[in-house]
PDB file of N, H, CA, C and O in Angstrom:
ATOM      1  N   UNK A   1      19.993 -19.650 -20.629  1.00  0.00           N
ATOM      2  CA  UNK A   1      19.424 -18.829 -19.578  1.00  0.00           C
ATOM      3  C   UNK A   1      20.090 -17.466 -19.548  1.00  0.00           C
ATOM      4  O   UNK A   1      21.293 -17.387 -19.793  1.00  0.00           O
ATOM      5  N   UNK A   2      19.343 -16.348 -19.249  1.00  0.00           N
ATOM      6  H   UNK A   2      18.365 -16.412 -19.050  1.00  0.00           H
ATOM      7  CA  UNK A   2      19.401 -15.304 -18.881  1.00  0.00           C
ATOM      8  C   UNK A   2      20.388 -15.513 -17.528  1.00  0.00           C
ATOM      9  O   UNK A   2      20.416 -16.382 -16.657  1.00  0.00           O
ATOM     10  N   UNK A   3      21.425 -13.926 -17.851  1.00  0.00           N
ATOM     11  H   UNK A   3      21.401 -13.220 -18.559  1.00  0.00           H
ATOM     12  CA  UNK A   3      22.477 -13.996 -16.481  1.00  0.00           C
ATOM     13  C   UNK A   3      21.370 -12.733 -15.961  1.00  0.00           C
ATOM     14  O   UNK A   3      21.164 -11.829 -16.770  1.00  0.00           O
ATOM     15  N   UNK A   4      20.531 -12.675 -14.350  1.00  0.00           N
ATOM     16  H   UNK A   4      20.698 -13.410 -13.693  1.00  0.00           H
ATOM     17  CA  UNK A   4      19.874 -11.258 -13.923  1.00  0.00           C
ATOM     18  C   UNK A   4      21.463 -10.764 -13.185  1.00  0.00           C
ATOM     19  O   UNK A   4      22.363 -11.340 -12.575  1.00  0.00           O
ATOM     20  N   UNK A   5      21.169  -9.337 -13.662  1.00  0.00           N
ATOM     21  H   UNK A   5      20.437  -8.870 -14.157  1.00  0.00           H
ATOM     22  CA  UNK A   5      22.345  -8.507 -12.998  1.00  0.00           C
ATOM     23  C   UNK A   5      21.485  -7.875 -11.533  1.00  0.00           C
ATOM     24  O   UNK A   5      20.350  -7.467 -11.288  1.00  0.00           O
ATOM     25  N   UNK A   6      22.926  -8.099 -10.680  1.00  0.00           N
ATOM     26  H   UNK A   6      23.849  -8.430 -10.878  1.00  0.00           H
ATOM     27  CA  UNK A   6      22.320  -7.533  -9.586  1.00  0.00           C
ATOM     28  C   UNK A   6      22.494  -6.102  -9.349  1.00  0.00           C
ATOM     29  O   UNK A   6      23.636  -5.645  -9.295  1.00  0.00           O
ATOM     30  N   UNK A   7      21.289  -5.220  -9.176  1.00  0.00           N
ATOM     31  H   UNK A   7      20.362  -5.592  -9.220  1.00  0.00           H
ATOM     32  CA  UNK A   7      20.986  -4.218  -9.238  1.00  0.00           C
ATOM     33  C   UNK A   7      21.691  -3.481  -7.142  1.00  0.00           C
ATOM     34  O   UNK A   7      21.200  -3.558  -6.015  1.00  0.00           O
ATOM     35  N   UNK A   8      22.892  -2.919  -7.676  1.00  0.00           N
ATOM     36  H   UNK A   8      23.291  -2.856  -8.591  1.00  0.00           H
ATOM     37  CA  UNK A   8      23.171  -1.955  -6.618  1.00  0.00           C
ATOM     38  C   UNK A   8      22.351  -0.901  -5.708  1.00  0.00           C
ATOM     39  O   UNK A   8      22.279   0.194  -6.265  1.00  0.00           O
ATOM     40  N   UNK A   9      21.737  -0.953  -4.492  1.00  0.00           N
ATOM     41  H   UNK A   9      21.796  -1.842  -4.039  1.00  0.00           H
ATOM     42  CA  UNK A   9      21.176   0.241  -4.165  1.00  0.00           C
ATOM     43  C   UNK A   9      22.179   1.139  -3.512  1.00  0.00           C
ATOM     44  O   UNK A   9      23.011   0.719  -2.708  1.00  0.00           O
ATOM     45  N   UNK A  10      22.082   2.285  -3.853  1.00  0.00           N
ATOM     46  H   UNK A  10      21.406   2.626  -4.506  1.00  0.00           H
ATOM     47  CA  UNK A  10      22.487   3.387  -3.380  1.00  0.00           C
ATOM     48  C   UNK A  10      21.611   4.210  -2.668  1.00  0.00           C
ATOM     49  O   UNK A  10      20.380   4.208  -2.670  1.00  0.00           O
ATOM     50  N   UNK A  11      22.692   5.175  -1.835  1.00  0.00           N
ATOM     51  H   UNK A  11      23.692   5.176  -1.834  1.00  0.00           H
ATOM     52  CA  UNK A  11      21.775   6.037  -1.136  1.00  0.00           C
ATOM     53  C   UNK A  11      22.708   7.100  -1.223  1.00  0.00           C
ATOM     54  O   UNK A  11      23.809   6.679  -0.866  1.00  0.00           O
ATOM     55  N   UNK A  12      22.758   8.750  -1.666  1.00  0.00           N
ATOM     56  H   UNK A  12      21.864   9.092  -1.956  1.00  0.00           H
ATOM     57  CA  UNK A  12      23.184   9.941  -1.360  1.00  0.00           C
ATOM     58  C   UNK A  12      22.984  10.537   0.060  1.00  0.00           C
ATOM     59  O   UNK A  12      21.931  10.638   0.689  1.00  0.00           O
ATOM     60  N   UNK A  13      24.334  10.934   0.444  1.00  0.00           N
ATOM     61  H   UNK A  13      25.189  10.852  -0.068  1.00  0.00           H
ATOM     62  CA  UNK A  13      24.238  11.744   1.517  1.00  0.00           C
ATOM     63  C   UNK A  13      25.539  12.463   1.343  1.00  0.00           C
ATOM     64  O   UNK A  13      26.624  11.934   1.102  1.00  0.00           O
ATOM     65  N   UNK A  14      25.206  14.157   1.547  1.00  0.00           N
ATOM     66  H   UNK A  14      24.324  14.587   1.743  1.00  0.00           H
ATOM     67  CA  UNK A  14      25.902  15.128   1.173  1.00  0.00           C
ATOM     68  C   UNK A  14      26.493  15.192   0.200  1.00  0.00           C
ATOM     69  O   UNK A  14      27.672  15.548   0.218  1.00  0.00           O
ATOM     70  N   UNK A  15      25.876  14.879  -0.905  1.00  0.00           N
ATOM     71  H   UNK A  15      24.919  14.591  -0.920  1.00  0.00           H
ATOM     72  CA  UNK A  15      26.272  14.728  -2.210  1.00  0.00           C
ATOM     73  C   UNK A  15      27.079  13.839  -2.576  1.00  0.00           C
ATOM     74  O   UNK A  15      27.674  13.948  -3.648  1.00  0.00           O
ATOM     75  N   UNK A  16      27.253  12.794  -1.761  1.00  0.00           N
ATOM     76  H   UNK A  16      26.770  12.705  -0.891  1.00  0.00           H
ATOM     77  CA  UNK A  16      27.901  11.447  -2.293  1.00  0.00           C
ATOM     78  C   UNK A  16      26.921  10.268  -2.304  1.00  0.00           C
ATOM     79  O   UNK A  16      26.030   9.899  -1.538  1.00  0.00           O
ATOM     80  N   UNK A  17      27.532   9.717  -3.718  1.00  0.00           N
ATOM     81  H   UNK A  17      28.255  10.017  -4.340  1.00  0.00           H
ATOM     82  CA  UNK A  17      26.386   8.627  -3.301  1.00  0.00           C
ATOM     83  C   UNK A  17      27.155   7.303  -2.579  1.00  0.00           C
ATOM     84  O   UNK A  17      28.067   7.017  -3.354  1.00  0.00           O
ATOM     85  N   UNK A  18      27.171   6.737  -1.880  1.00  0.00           N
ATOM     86  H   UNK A  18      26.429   6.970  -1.251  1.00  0.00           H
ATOM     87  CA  UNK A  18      27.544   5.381  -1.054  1.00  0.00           C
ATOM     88  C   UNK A  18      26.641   4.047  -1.666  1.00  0.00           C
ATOM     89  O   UNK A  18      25.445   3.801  -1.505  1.00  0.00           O
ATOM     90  N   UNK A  19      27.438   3.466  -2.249  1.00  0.00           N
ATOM     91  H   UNK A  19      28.409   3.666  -2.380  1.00  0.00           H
ATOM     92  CA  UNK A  19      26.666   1.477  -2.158  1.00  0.00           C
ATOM     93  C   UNK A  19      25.806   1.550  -0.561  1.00  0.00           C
ATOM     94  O   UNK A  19      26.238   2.130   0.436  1.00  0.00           O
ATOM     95  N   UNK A  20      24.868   1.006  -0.635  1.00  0.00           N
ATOM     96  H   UNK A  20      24.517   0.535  -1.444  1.00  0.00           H
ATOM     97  CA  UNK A  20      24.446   0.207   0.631  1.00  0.00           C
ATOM     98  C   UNK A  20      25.339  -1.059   1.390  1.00  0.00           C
ATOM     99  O   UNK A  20      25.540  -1.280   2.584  1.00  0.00           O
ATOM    100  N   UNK A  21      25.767  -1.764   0.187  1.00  0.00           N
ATOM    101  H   UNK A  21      25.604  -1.585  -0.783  1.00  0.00           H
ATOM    102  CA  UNK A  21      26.292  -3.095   0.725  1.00  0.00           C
ATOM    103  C   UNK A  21      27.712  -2.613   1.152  1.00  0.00           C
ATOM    104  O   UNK A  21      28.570  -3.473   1.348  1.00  0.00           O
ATOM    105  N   UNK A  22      27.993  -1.396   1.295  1.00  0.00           N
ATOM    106  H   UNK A  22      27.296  -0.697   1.136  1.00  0.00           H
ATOM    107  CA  UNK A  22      29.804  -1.078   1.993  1.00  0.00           C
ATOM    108  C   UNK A  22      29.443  -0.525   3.109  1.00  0.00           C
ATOM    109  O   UNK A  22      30.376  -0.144   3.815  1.00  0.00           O
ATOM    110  N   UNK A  23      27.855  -0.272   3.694  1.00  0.00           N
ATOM    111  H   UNK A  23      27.097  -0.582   3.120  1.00  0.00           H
ATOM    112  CA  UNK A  23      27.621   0.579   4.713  1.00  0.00           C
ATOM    113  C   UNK A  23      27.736  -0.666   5.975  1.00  0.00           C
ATOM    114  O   UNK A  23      27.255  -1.792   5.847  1.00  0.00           O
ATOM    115  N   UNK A  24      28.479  -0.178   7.194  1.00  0.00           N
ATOM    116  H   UNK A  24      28.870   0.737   7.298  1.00  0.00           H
ATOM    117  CA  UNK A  24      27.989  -0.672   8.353  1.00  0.00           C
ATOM    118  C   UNK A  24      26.556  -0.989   8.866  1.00  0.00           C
ATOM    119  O   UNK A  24      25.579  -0.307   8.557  1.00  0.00           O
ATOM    120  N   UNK A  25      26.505  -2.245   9.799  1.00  0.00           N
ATOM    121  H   UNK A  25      27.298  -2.799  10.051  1.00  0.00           H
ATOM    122  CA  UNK A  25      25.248  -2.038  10.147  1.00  0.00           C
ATOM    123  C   UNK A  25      24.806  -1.224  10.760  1.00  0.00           C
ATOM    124  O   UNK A  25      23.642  -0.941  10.473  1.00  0.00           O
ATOM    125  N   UNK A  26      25.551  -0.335  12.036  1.00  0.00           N
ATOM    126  H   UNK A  26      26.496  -0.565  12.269  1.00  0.00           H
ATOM    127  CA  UNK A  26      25.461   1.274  12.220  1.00  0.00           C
ATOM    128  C   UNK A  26      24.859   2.096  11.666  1.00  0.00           C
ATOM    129  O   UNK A  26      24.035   2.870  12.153  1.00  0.00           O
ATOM    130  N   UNK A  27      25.189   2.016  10.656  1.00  0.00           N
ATOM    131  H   UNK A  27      25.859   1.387  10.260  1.00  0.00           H
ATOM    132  CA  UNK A  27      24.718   3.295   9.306  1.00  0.00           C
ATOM    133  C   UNK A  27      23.999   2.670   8.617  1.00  0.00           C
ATOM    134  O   UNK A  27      23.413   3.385   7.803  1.00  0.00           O
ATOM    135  N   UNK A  28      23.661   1.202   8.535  1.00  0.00           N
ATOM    136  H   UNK A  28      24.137   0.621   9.196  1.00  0.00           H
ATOM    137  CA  UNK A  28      22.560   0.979   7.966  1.00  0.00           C
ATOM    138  C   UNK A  28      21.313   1.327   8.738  1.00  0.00           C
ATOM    139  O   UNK A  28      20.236   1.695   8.269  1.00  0.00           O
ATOM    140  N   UNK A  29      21.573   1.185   9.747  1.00  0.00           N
ATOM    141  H   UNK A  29      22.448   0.887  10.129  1.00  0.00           H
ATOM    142  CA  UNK A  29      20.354   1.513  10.898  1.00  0.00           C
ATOM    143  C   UNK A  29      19.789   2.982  10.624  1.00  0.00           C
ATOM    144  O   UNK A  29      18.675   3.344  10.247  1.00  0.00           O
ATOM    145  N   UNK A  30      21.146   3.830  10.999  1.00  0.00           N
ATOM    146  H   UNK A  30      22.051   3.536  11.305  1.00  0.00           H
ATOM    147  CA  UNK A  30      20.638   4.897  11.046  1.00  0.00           C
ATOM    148  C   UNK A  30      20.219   5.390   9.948  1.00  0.00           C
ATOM    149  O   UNK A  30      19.465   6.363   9.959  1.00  0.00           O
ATOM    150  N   UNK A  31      20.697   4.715   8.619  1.00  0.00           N
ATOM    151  H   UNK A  31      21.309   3.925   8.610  1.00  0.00           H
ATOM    152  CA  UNK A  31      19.890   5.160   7.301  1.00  0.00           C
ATOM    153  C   UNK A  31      18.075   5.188   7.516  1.00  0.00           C
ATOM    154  O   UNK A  31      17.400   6.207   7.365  1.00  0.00           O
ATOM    155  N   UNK A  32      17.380   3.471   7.997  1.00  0.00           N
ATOM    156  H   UNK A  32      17.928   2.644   8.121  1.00  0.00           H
ATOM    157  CA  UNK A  32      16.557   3.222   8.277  1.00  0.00           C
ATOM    158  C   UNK A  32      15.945   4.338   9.126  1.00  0.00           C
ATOM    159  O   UNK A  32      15.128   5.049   8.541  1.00  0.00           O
ATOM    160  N   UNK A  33      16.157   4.559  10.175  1.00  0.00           N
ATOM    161  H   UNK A  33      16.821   3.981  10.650  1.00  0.00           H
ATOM    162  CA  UNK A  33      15.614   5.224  10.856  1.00  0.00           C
ATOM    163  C   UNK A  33      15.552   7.085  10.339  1.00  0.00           C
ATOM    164  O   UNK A  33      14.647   7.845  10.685  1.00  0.00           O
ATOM    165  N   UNK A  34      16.583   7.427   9.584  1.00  0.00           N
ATOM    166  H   UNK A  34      17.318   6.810   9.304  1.00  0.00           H
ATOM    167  CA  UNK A  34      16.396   8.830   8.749  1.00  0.00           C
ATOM    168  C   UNK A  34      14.817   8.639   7.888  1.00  0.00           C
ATOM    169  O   UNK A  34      13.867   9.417   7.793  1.00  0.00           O
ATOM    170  N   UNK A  35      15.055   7.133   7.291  1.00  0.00           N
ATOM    171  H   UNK A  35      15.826   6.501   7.368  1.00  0.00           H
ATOM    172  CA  UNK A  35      13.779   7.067   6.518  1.00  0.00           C
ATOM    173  C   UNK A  35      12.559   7.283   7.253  1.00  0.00           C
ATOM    174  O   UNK A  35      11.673   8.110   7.039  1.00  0.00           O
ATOM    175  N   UNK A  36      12.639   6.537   8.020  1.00  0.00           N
ATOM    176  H   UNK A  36      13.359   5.865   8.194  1.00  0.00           H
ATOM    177  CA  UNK A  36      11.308   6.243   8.845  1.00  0.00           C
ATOM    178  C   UNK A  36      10.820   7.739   9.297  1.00  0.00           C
ATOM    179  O   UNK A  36       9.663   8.158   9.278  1.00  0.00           O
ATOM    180  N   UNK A  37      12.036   8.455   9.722  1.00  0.00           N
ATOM    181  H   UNK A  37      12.976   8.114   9.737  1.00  0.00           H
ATOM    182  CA  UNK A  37      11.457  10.030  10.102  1.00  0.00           C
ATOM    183  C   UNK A  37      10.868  10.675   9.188  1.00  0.00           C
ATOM    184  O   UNK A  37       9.818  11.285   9.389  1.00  0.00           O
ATOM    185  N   UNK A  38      11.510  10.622   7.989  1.00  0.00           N
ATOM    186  H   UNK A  38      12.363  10.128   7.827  1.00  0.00           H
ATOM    187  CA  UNK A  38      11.184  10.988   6.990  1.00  0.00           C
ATOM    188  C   UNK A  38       9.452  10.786   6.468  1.00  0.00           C
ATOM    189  O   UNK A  38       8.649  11.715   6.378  1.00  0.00           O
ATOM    190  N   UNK A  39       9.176   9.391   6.183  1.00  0.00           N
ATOM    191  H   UNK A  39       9.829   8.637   6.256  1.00  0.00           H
ATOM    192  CA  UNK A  39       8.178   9.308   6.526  1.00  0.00           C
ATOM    193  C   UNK A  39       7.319   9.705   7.507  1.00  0.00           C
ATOM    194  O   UNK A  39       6.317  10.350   7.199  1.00  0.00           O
ATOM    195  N   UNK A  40       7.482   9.507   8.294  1.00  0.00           N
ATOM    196  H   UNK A  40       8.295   8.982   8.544  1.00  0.00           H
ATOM    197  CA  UNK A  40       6.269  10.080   9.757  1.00  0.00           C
ATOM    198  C   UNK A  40       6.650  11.754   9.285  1.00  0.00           C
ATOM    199  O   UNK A  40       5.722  12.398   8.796  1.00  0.00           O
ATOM    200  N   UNK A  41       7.702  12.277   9.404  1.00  0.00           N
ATOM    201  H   UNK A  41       8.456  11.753   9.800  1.00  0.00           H
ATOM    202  CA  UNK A  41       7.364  13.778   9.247  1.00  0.00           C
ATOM    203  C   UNK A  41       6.746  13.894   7.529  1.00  0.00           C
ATOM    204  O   UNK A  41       6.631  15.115   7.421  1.00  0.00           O
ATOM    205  N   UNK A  42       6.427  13.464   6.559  1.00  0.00           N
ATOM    206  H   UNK A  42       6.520  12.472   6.647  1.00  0.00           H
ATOM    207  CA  UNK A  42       5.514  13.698   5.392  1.00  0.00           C
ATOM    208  C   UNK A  42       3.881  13.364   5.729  1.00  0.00           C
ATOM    209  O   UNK A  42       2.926  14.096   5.469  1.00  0.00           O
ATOM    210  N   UNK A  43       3.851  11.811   6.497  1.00  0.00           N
ATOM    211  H   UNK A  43       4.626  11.216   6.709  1.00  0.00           H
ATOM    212  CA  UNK A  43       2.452  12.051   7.048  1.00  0.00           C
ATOM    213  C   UNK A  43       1.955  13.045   8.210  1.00  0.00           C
ATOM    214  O   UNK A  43       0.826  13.332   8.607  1.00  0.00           O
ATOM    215  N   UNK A  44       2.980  13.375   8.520  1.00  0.00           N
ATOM    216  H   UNK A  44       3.898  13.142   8.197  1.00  0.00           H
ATOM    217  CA  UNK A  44       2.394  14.572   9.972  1.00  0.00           C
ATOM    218  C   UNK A  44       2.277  15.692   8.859  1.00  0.00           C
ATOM    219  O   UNK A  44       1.377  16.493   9.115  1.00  0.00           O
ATOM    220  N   UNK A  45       2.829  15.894   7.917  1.00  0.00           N
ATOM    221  H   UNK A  45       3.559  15.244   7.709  1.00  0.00           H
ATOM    222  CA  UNK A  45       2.280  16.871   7.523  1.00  0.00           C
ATOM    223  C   UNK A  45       1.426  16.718   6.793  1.00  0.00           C
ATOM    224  O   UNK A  45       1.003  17.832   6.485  1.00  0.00           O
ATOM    225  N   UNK A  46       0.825  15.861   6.244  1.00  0.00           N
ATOM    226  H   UNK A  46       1.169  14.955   6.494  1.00  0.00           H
ATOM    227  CA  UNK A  46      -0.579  15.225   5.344  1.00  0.00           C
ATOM    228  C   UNK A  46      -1.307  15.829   6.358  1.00  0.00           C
ATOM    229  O   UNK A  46      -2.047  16.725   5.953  1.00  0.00           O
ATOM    230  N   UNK A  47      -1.335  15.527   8.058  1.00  0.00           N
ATOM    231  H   UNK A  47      -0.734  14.799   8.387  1.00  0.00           H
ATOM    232  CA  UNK A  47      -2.366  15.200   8.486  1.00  0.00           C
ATOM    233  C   UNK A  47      -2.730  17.059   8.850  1.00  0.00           C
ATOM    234  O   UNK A  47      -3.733  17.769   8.774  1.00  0.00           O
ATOM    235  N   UNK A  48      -1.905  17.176   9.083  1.00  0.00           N
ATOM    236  H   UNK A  48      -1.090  16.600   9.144  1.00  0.00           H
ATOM    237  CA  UNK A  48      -1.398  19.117  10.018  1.00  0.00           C
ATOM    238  C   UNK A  48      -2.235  19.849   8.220  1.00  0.00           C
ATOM    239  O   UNK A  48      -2.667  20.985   8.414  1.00  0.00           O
ATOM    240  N   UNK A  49      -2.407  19.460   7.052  1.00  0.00           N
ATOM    241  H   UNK A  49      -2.055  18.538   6.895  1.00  0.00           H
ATOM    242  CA  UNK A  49      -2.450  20.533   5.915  1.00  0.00           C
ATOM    243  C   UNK A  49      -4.304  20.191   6.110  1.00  0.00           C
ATOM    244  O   UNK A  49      -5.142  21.074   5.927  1.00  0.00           O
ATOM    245  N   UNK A  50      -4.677  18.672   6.528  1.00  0.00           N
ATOM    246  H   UNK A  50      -3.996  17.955   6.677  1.00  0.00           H
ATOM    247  CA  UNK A  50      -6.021  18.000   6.806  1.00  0.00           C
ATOM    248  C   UNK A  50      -6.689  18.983   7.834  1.00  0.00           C
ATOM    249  O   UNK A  50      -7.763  19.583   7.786  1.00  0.00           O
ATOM    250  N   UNK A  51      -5.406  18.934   9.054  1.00  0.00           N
ATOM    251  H   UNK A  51      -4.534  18.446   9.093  1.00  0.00           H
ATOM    252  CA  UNK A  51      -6.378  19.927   9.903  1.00  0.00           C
ATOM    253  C   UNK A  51      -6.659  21.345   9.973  1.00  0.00           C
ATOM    254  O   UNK A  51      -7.555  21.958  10.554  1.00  0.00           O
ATOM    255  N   UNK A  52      -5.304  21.886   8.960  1.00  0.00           N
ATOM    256  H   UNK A  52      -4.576  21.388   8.488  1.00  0.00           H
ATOM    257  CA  UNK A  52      -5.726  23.318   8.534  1.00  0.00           C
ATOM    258  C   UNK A  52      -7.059  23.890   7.883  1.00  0.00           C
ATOM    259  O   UNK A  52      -7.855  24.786   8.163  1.00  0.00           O
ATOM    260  N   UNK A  53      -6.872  22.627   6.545  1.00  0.00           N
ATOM    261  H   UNK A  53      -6.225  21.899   6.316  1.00  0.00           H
ATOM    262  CA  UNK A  53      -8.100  22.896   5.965  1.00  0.00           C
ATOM    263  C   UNK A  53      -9.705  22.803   7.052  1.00  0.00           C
ATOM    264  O   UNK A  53     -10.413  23.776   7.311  1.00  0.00           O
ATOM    265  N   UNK A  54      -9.885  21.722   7.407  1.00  0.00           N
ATOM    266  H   UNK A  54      -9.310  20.932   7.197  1.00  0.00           H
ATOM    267  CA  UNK A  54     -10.751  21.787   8.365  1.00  0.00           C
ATOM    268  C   UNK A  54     -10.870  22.740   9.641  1.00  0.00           C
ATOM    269  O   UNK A  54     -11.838  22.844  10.395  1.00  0.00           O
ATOM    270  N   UNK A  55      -9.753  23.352   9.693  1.00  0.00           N
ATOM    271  H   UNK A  55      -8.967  23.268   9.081  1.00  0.00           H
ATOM    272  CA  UNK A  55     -10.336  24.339  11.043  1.00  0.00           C
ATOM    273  C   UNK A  55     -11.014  25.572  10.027  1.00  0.00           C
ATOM    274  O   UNK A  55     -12.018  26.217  10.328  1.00  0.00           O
ATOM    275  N   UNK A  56     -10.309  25.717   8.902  1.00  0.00           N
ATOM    276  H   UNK A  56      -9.492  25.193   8.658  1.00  0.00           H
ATOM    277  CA  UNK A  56     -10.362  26.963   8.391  1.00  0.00           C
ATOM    278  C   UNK A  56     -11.921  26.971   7.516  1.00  0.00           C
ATOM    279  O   UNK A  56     -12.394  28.018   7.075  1.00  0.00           O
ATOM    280  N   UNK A  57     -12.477  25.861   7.389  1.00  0.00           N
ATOM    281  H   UNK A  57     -12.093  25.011   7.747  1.00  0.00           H
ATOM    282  CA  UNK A  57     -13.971  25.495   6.905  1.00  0.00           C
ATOM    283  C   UNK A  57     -14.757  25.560   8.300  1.00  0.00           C
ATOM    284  O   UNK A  57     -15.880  26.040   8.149  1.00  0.00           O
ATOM    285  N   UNK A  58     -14.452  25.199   9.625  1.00  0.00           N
ATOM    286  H   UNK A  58     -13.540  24.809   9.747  1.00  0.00           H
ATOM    287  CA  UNK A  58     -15.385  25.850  10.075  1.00  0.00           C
ATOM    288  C   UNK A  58     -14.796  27.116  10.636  1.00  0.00           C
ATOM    289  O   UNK A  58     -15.845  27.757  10.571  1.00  0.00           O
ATOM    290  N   UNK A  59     -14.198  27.713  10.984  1.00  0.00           N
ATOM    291  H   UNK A  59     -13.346  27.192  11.037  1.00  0.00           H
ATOM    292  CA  UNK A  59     -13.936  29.324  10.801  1.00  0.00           C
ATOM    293  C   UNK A  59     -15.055  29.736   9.821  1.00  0.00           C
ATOM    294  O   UNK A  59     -16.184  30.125  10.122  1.00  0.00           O
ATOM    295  N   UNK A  60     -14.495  29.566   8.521  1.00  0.00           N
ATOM    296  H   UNK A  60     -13.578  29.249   8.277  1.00  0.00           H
ATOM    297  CA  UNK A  60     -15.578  30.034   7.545  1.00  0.00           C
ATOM    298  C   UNK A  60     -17.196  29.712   7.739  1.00  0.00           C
ATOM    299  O   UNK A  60     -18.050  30.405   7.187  1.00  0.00           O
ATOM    300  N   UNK A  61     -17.553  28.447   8.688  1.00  0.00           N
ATOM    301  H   UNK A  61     -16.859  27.884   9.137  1.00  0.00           H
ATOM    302  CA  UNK A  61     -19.112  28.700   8.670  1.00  0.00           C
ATOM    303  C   UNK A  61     -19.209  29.186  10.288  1.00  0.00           C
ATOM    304  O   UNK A  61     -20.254  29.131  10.937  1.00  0.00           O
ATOM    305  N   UNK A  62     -18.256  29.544  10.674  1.00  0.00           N
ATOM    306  H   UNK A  62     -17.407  29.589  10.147  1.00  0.00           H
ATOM    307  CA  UNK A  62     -18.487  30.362  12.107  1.00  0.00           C
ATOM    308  C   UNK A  62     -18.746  31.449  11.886  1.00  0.00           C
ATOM    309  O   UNK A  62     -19.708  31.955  12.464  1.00  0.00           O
ATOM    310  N   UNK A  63     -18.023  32.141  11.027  1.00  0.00           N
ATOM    311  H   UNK A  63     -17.241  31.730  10.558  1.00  0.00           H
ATOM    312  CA  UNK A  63     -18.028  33.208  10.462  1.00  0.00           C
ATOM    313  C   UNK A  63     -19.541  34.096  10.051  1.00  0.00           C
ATOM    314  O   UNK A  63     -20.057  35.104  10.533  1.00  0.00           O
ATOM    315  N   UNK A  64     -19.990  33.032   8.762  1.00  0.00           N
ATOM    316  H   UNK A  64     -19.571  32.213   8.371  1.00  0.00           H
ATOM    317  CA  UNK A  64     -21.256  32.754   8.183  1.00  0.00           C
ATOM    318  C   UNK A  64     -22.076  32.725   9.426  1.00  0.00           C
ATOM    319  O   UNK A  64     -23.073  33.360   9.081  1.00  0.00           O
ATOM    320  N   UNK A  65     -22.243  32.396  10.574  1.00  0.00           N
ATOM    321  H   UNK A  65     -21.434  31.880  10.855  1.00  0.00           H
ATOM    322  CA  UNK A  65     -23.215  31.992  11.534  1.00  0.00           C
ATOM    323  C   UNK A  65     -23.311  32.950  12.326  1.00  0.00           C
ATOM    324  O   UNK A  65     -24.373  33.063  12.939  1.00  0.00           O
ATOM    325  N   UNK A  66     -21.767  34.350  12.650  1.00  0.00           N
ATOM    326  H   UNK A  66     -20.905  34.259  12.152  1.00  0.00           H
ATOM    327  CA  UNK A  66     -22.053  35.513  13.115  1.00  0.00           C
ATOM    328  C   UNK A  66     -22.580  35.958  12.593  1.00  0.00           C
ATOM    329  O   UNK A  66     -23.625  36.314  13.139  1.00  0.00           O
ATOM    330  N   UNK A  67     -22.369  36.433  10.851  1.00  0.00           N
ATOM    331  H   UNK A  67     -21.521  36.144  10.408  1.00  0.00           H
ATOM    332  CA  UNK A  67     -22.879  37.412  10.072  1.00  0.00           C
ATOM    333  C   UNK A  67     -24.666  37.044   9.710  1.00  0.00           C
ATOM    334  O   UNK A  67     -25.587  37.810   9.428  1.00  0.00           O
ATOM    335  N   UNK A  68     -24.641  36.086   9.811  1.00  0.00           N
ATOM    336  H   UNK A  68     -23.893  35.463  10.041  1.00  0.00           H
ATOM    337  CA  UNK A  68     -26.298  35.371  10.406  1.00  0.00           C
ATOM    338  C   UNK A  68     -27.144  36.206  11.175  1.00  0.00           C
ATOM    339  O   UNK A  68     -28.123  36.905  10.910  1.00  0.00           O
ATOM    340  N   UNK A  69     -26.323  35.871  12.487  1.00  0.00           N
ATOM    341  H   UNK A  69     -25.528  35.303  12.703  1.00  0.00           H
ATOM    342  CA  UNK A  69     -27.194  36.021  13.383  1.00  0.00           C
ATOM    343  C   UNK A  69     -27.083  37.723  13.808  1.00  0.00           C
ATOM    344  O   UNK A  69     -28.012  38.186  14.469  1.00  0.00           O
ATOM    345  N   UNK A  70     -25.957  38.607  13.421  1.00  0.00           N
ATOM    346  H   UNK A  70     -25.202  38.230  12.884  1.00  0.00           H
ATOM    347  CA  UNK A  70     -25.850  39.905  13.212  1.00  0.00           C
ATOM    348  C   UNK A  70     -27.477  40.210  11.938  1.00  0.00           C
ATOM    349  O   UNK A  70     -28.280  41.066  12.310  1.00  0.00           O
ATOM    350  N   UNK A  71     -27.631  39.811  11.210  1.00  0.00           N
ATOM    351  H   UNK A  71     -26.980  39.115  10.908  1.00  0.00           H
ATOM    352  CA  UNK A  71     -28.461  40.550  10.304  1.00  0.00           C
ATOM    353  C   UNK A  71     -30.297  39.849  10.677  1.00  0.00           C
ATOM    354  O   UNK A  71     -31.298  40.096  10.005  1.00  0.00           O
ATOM    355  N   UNK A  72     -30.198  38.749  12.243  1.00  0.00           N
ATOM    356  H   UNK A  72     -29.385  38.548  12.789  1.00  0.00           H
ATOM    357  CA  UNK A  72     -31.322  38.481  12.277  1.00  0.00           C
ATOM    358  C   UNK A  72     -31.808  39.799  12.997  1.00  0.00           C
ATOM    359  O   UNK A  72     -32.824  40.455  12.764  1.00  0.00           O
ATOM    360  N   UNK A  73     -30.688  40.044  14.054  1.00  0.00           N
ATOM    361  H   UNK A  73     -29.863  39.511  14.243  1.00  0.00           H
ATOM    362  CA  UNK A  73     -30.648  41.279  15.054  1.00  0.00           C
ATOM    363  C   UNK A  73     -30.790  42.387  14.312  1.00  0.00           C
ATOM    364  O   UNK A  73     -30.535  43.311  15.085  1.00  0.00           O
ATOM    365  N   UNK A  74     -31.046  42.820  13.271  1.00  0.00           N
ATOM    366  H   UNK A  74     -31.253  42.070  12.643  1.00  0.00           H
ATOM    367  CA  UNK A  74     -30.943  43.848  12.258  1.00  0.00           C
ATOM    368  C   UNK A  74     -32.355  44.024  11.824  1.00  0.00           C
ATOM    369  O   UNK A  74     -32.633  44.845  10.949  1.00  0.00           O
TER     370      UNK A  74
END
């Protein structure tokens, strides 16, 4: 049989990297929870680049709908 080696996770912070398994549960937490922000602030910004684009498409046919109705008046 195969010996599986157990694979260390690490995590960097301020340019050190730290084992996980020497971290407190303290700092394991708060690792977790850095992540989790982390996440939610990458989807808030998925969603914030979603709603840029979409305001700025209808801007653009608002736009289109003055210059419309300027050249019906014309």
């Amino acid at each position: 049989m195969s010996k599986k080696q157990k694979q260390t996770q690490t995590i960097t912070i301020d340019d050190v990297e730290h084992k996980v398994e020497d971290l407190t549960q303290e700092q394991v937490a708060l690792v977790n929870h850095v992540q989790d922000l982390d996440r939610k602030i990458s989807s808030s910004q998925f969603n914030i680049d979603q709603l840029n684009v979409g305001r700025n498409a209808f801007m653009g046919m608002l736009s289109e709908a003055m210059k419309a109705e300027e050249a019906e008046e014309s």
